[in-house]
C-alpha positions as a Markdown table, in Angstrom:
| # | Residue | x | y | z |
|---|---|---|---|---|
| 1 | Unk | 29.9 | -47.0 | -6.2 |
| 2 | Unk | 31.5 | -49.7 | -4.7 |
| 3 | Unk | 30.1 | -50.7 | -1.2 |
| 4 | Unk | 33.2 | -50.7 | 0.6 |
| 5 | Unk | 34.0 | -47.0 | -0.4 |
| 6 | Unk | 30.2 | -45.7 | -0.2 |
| 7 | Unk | 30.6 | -47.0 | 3.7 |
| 8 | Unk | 34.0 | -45.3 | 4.2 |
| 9 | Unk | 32.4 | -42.1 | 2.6 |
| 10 | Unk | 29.0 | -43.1 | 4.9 |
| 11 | Unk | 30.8 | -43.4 | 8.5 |
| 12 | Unk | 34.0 | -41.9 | 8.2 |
| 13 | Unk | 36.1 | -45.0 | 9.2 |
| 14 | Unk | 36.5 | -48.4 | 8.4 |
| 15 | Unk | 38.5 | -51.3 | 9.1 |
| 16 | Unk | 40.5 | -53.0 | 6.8 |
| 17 | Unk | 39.1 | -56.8 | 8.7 |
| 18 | Unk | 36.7 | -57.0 | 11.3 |
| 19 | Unk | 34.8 | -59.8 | 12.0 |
| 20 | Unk | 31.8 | -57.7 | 13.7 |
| 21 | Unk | 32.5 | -54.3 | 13.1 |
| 22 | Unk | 32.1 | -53.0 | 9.1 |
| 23 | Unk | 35.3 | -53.7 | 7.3 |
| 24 | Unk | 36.7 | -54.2 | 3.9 |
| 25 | Unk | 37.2 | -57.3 | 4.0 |
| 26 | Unk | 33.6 | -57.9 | 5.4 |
| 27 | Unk | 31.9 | -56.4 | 2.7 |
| 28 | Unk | 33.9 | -57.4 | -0.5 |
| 29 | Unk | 33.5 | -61.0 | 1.1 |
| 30 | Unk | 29.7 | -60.9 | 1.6 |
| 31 | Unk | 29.7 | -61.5 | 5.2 |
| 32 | Unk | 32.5 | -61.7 | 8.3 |
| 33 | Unk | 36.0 | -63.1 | 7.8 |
| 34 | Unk | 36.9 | -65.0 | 10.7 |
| 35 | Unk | 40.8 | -65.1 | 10.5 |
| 36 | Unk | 43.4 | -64.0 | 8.1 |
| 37 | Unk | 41.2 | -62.9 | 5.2 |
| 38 | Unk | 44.2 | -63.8 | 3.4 |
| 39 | Unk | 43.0 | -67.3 | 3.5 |
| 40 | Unk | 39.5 | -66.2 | 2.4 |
| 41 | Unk | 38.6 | -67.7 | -1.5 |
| 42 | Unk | 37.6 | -63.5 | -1.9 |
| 43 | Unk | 41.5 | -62.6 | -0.5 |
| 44 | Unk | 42.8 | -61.4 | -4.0 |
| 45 | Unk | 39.5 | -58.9 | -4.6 |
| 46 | Unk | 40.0 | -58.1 | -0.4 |
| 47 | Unk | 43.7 | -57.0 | -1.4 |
| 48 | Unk | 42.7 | -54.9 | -4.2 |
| 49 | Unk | 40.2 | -53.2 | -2.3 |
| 50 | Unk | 42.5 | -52.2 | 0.4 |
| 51 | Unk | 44.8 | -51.3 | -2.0 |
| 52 | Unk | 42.3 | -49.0 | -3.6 |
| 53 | Unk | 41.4 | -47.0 | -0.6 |
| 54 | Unk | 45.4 | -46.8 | 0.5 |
| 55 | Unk | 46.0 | -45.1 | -2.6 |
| 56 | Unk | 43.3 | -42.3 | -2.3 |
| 57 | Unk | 44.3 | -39.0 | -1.3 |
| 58 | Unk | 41.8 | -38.5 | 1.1 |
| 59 | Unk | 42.2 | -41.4 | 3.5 |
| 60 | Unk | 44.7 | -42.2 | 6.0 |
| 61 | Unk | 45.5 | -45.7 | 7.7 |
| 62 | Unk | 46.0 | -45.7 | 11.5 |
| 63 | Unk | 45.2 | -48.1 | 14.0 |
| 64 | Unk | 42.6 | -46.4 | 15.6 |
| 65 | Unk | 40.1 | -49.4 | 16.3 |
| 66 | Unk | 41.6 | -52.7 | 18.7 |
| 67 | Unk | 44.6 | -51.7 | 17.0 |
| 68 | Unk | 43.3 | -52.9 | 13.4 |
| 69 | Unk | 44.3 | -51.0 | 10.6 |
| 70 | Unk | 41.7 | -48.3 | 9.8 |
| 71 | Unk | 41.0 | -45.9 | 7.5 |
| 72 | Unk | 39.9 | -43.0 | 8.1 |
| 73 | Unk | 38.5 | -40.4 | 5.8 |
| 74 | Unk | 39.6 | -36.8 | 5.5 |
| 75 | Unk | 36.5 | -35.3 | 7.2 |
| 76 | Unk | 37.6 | -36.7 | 10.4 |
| 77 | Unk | 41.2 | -35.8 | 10.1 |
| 78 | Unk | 40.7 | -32.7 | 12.4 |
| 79 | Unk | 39.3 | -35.4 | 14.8 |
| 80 | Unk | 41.8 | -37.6 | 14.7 |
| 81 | Unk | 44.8 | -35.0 | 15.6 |
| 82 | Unk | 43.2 | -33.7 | 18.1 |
| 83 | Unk | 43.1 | -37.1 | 19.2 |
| 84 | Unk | 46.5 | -38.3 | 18.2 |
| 85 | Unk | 48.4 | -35.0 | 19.3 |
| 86 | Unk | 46.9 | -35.2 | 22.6 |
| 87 | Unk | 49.9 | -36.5 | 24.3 |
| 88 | Unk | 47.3 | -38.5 | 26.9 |
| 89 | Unk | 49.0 | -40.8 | 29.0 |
| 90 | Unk | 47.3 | -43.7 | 27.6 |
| 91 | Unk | 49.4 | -42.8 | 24.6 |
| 92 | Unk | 52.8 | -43.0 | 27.0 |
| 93 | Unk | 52.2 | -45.3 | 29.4 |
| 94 | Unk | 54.4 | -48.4 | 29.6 |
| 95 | Unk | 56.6 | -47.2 | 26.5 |
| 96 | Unk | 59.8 | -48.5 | 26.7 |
| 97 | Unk | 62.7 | -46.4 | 26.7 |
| 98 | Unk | 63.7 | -47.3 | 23.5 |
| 99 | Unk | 60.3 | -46.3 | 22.2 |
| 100 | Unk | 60.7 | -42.9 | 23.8 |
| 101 | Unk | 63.9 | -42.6 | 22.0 |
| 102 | Unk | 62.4 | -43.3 | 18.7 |
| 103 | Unk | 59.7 | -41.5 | 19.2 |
| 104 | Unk | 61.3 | -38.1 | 19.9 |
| 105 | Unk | 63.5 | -38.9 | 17.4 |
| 106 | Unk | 60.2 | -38.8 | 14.8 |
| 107 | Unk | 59.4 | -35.7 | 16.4 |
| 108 | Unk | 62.9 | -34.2 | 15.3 |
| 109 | Unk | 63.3 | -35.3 | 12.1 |
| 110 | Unk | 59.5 | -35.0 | 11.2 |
| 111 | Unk | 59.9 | -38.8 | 10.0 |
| 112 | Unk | 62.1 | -41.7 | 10.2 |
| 113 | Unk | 62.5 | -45.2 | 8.9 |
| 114 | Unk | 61.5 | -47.8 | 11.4 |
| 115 | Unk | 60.9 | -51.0 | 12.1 |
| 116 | Unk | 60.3 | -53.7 | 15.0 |
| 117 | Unk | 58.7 | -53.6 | 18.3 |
| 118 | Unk | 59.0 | -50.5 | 19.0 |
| 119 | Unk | 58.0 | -48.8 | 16.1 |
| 120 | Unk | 54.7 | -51.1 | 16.5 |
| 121 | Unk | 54.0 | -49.9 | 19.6 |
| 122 | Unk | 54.7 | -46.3 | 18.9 |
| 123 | Unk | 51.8 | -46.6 | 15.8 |
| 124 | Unk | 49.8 | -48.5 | 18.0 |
| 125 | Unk | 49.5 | -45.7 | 20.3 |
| 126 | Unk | 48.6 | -42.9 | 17.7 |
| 127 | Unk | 51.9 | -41.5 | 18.7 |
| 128 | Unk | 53.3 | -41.5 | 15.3 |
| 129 | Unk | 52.0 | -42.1 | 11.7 |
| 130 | Unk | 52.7 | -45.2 | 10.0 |
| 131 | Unk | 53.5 | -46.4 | 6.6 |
| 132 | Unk | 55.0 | -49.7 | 5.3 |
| 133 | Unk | 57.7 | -49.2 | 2.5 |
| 134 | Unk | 60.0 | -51.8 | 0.8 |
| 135 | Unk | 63.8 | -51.1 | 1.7 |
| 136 | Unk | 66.0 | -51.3 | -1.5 |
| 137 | Unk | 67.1 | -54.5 | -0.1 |
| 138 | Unk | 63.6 | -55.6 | 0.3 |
| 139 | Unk | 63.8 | -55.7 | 3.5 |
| 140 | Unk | 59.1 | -54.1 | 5.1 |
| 141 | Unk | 59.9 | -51.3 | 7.1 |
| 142 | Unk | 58.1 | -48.5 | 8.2 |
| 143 | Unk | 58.3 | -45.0 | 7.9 |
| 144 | Unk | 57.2 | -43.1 | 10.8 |
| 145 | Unk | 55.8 | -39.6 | 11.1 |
| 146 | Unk | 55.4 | -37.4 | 13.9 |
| 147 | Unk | 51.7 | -35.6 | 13.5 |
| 148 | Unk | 52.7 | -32.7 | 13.0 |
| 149 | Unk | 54.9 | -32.9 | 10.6 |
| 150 | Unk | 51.8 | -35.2 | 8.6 |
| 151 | Unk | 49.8 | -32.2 | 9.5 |
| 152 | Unk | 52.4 | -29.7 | 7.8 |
| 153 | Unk | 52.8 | -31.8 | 4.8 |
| 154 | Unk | 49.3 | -31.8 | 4.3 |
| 155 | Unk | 47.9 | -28.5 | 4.9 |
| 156 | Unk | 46.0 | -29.0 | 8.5 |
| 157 | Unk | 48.7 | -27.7 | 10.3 |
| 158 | Unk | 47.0 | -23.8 | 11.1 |
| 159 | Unk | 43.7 | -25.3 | 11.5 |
| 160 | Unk | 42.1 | -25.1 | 14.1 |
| 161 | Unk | 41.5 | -28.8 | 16.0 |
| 162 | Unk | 38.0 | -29.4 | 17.9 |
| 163 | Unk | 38.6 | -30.8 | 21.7 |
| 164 | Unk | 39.8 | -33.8 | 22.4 |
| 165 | Unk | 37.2 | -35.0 | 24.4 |
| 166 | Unk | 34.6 | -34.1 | 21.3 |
| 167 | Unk | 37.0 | -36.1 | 19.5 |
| 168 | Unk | 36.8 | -39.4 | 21.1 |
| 169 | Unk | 33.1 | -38.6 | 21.4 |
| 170 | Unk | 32.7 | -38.5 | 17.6 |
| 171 | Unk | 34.7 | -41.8 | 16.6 |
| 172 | Unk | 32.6 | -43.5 | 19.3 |
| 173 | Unk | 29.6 | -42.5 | 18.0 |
| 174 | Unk | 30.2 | -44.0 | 14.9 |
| 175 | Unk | 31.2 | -47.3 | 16.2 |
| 176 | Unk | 29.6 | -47.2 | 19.9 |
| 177 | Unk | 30.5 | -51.3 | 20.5 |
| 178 | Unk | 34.5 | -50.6 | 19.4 |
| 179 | Unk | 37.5 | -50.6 | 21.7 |
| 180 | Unk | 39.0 | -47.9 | 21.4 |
| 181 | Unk | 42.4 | -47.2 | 22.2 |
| 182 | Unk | 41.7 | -44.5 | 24.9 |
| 183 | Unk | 39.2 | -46.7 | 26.5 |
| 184 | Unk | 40.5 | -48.4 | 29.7 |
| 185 | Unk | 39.3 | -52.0 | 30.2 |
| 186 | Unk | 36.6 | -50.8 | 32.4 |
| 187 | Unk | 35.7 | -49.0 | 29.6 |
| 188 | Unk | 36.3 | -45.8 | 31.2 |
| 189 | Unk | 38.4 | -42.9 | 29.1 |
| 190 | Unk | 41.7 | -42.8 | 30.1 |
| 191 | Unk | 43.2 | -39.4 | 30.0 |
């Protein structure tokens, strides 16, 4: 098995770059990436791995750690909507109104195609579900889904989610030195 998916299936989680915390891009190159790993001599084999794990069924990519794409694997999904669907106000504070707009306007339509700062933002505060898609014009937007419509779509929606507070408590024992979203500078929670 390949090392980057035995640790995804091992923790749970992992980032797609990190230069300290496990990552794809760490462990296809042998050892940290500092940078763009798209500058890195292993870039191509970093891509492909990424690709790989995108494409599996059972893993989702949010930005759950310092707002660095992660994936996460299906046996923490519960985790992360109870997490994500909390409605904290870490997840709402400062949003522009804009944001708000577009975020209730996910929440409508179950998902809509974004792109730009606010859609960023919205993604960056586990409001919505991300994923990129190429417009017919080429144009990289984003398609963003409200949780619970992700949750309909793929079958979580009547099950049962553990607290939120167990939650955050799992994630962080998996990677106890990561910033976490919901973790104020202090490196209190933030609720």
């Amino acid at each position: 098995m390949k090392e980057y998916l035995a640790r995804l299936l091992h923790d749970g989680l992992l980032l797609k770059s990190d230069p300290e915390l496990p990552s794809v891009a760490t462990l296809v190159a042998g050892g940290p990436v500092r940078g763009s790993w798209w500058a890195h001599p292993a870039s191509h084999a970093i891509f492909m791995a990424t690709e790989e794990l995108a494409a599996r069924p059972d893993v989702v990519i949010v930005k759950l750690v310092s707002g660095k794409d992660t994936f996460v694997q299906e046996r923490l999904w519960p985790e992360l909507l109870a997490v994500a669907t909390a409605h904290e106000r870490w997840q709402f504070a400062g949003l522009t109104k804009s944001a708000e707009a577009l975020h209730k306007l996910a929440v409508g339509e179950g998902e809509v195609p974004a792109s730009g700062a606010d859609a960023r933002l919205l993604e960056s505060r586990l409001l919505v579900r991300a994923e990129p898609f190429h417009t017919e014009a080429g144009h990289h937007e984003k398609r963003l889904e409200c949780w619970e419509h992700w949750a309909q779509r793929i079958g979580f929606a009547d099950r049962a989610l553990p607290p939120v507070a167990a939650s955050k408590a799992a994630f962080e024992r998996i990677y106890p030195t990561a910033k976490w979203l919901w973790r104020s500078r202090r490196g209190r929670s933030s609720a």
